[in-house]
C-alpha positions as CSV (number, residue, x, y, z in Angstrom):
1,X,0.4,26.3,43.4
2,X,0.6,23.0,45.2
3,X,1.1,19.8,42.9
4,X,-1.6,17.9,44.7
5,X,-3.7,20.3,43.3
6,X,-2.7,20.5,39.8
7,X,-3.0,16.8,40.3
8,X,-6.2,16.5,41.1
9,X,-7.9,19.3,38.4
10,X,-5.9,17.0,35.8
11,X,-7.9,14.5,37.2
12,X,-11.0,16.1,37.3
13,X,-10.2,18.2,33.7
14,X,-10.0,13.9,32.4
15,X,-12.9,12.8,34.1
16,X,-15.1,15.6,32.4
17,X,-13.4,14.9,29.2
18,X,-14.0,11.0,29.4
19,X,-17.5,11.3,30.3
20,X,-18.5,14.3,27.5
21,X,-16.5,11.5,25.1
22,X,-19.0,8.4,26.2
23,X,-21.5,10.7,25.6
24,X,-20.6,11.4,21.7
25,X,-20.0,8.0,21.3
26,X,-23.0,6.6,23.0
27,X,-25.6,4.1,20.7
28,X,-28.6,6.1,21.7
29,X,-31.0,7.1,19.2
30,X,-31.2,10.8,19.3
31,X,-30.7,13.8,17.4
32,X,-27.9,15.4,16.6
33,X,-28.3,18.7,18.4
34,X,-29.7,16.6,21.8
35,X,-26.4,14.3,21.4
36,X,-24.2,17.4,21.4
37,X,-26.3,19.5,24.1
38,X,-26.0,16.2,25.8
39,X,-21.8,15.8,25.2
40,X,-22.2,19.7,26.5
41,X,-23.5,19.3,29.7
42,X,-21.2,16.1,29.9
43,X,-18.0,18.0,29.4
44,X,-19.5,20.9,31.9
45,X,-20.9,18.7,34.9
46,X,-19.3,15.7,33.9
47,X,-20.7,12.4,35.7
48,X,-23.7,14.5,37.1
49,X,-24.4,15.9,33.8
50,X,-23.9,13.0,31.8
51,X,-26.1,11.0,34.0
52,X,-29.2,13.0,34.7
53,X,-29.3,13.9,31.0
54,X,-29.8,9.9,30.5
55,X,-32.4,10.1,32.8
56,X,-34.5,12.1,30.7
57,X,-33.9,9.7,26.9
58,X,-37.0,7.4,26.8
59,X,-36.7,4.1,27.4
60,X,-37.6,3.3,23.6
61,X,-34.5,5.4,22.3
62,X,-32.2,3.7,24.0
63,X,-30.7,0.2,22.4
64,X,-30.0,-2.4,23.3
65,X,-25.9,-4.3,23.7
């Protein structure tokens, strides 16, 4: 297999990873199944998952820095 390749599913394998981890850590208010089906689709979709599950939290749940 090329390296580029293997270079850039490493990439992608640690972008998924990172974003599923800022999900488990995240300050939001929610249960913990929702926080895990959240780090789930996270670790699956990565940005896109971690992003449009956001999207759905209420405003209220969500605290502020």
């Amino acid at each position: 297999m090329d390296i580029n390749i293997m270079i850039m599913l490493a990439g992608l394998l640690l972008l998924h990873c990172l974003f599923a981890l800022r999900a488990f850590n995240s300050r939001v208010n929610l249960s913990t199944n929702k926080k895990c089906f959240w780090c789930l689709l996270s670790l699956i979709l990565g940005p896109m998952g971690y992003y449009g599950y956001h999207g759905f939290i209420p405003l209220d749940r969500i605290l502020k820095d």
